[in-house]
N, C-alpha and C positions, 0 to 999 in steps of 0.2 A: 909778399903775397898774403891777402887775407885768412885768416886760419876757417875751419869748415863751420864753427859758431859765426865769426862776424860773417858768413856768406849768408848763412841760415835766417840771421835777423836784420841781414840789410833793408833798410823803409824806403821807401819812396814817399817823399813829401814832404812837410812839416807844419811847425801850430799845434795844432791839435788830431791831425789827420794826416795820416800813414795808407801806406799798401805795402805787400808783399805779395809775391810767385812762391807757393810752397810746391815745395817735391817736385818736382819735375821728374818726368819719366814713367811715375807709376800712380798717371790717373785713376778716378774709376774705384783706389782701397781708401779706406775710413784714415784721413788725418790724424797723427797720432797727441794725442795730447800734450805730452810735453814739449813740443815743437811750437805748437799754440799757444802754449801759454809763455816760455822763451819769448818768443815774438813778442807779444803782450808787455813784456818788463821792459822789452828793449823799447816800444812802444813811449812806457810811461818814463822811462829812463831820460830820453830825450828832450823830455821837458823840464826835468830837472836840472839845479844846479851842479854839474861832475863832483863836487865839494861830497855832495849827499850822497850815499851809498845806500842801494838796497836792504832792505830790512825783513819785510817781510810778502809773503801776497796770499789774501784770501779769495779761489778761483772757480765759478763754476758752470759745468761742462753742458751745454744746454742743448746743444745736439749736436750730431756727428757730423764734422766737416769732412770734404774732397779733397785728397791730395792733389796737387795737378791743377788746383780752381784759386785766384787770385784770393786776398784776402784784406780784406778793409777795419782799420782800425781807429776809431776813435777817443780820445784823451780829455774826460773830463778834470781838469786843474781842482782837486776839491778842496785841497789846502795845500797853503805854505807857511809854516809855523819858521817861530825860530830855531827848532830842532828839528823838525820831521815836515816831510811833503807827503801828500795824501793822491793818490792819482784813480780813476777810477776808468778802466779800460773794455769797450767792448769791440768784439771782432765779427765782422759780420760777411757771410760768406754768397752770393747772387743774390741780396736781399735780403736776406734772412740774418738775425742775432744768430751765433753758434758756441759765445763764449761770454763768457763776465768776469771781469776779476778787477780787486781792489789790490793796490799795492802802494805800501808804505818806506820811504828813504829815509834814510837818519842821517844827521851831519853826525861824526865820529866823535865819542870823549874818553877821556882819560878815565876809569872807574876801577870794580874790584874783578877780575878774571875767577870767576870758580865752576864747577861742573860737576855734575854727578857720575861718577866713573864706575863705568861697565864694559869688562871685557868680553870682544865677541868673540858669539857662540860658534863661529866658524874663523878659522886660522889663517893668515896668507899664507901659510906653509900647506892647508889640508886641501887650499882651493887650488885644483891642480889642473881643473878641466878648463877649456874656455869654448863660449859658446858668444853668439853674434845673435843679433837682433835679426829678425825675418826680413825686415826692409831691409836694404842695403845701403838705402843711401841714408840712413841715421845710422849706420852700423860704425859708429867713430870712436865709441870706447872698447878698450881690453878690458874684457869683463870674465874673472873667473867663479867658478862655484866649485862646491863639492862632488866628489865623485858619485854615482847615481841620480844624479840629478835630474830630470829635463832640459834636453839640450833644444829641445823648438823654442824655444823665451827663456827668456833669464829669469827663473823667480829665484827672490830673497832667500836666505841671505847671500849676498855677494862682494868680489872686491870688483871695484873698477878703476880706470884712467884712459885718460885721454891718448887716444892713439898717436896723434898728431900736433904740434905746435899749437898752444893758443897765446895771444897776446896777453902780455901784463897789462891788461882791464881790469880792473873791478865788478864794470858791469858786465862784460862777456863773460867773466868768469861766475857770475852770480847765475847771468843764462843758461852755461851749460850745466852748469849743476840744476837747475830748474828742470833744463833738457831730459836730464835722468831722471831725476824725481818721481815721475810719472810711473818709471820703470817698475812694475812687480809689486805694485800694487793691489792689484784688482785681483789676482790670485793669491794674495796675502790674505784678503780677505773672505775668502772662501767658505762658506760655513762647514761645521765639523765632517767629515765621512762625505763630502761631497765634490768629486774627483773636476766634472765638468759642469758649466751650467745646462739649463734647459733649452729649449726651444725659443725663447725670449731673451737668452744670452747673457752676457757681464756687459759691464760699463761704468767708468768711472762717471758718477753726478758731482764730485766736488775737489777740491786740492787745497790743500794749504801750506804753505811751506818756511817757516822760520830760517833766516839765513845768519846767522848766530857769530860768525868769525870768517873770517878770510883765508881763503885756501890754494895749493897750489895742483891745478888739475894732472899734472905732470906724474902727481905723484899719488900712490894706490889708495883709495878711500873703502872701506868698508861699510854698508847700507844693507841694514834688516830691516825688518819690524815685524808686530803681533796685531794679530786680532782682535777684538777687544769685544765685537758684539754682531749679534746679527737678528733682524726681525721688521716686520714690516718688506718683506726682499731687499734689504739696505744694509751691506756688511761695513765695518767701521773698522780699517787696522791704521795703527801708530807706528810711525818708521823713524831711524836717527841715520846719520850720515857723521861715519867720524873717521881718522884719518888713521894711517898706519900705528902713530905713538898713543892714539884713544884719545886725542882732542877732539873734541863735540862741534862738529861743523853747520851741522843744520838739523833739524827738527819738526817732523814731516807727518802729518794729518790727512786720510782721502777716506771717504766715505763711495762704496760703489754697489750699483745695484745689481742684485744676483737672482733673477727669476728661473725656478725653477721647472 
């Protein structure tokens, strides 16, 4: 039986041109990003050769899609090198563009393994609460935080893992981390003393996500990050995703708008 990512990024089609059915059940709330942008890799995935493994993808969120409402994807082929394939992907939701994102696959080489090591600031021993994502039907990782937390969203720092069976993909497994990615972001980025936004709300404008090493979803990952700036109503935090031993899995960039 397919695991809950390959159902999520199943396409209809191919060439260059794709669809998906997102969320079912609960038309009507705002798309959640990282589900769009999943789709999107698995998208440019398809056109690639299986050899080439995701690398990386620079994504941005151009307005708020429908859960509930089909979703159209097209695959511009923008390169095929003899290392790297270039793909440039947008999604477009009754007409309307609602996504952009470029994304890069590398064929794998032999090189030198090194990382900058930092232990995180919160423990899998200290994170003892677990709280679930508001939608239910993305609610597929066991996700813990610290005690006092906010249990309505998961904000950073946190551990997670996959609730459920994924396949030994490459690509699935680069999606559901994409999947997260999204996750706690946009209250990462918060500006100082400032509890909720305004009347004009949050929203992630952009993502970008380095997919750095290969990893096994099964097993607990740990995912912060920090702030770094805010002005222009445009906050900018930096996140890492690394694994229980503090191997450096991915490397994680979003910029979101905070009017006040």
């Amino acid at each position: 039986m397919p695991s809950w990512i390959a159902e999520m990024v199943r396409l209809r089609g191919d060439g260059n041109d794709f669809a998906t059915s997102v969320s079912p059940g609960v038309g009507g709330r705002r798309l959640y990003g990282g589900l769009i942008a999943a789709q999107a890799l698995a998208a440019a995935a398809a056109t690639v050769d299986p050899a080439r493994l995701p690398q990386s993808l620079h994504a941005y969120y151009i307005k708020g899609g429908k859960a509930g409402v089909d979703v159209e994807f097209t695959v511009e082929r923008t390169r095929d090198g003899r290392s790297f394939n270039t793909r440039r992907v947008t999604a477009v939701q009754n007409g309307a563009a609602i996504f952009e994102m470029l994304a890069s696959f590398h064929r794998p080489e032999a090189t030198t393994d090194w990382q900058r090591t930092e232990p995180p600031r919160l423990t899998l021993a200290d994170a003892t609460v677990a709280t679930r994502m508001p939608e239910r039907w993305a609610d597929h990782f066991d996700v813990r935080i610290a005690p006092g937390a906010p249990l309505d969203w998961p904000n950073q720092p946190f551990w997670f893992r996959t609730r459920e069976p994924i396949e030994d993909d490459p690509v699935l497994r680069a999606c559901a981390l994409t999947f997260i990615s999204d996750l706690g972001l946009v209250s990462a980025a918060r500006p100082p003393g400032q509890e909720m936004p305004g009347p004009g709300g949050a929203a992630s404008l952009d993502h970008a996500l380095w997919l750095l090493r290969p990893s096994d979803p099964h097993h607990w990952h740990f995912y912060d990050s920090v702030a770094l700036s805010h002005s222009d109503a445009r906050g900018l935090a930096r996140g890492s995703i690394q694994t229980e031993d503090g191997t450096l899995i991915a490397s994680v960039a979003q910029e979101s708008l905070w009017r006040m």
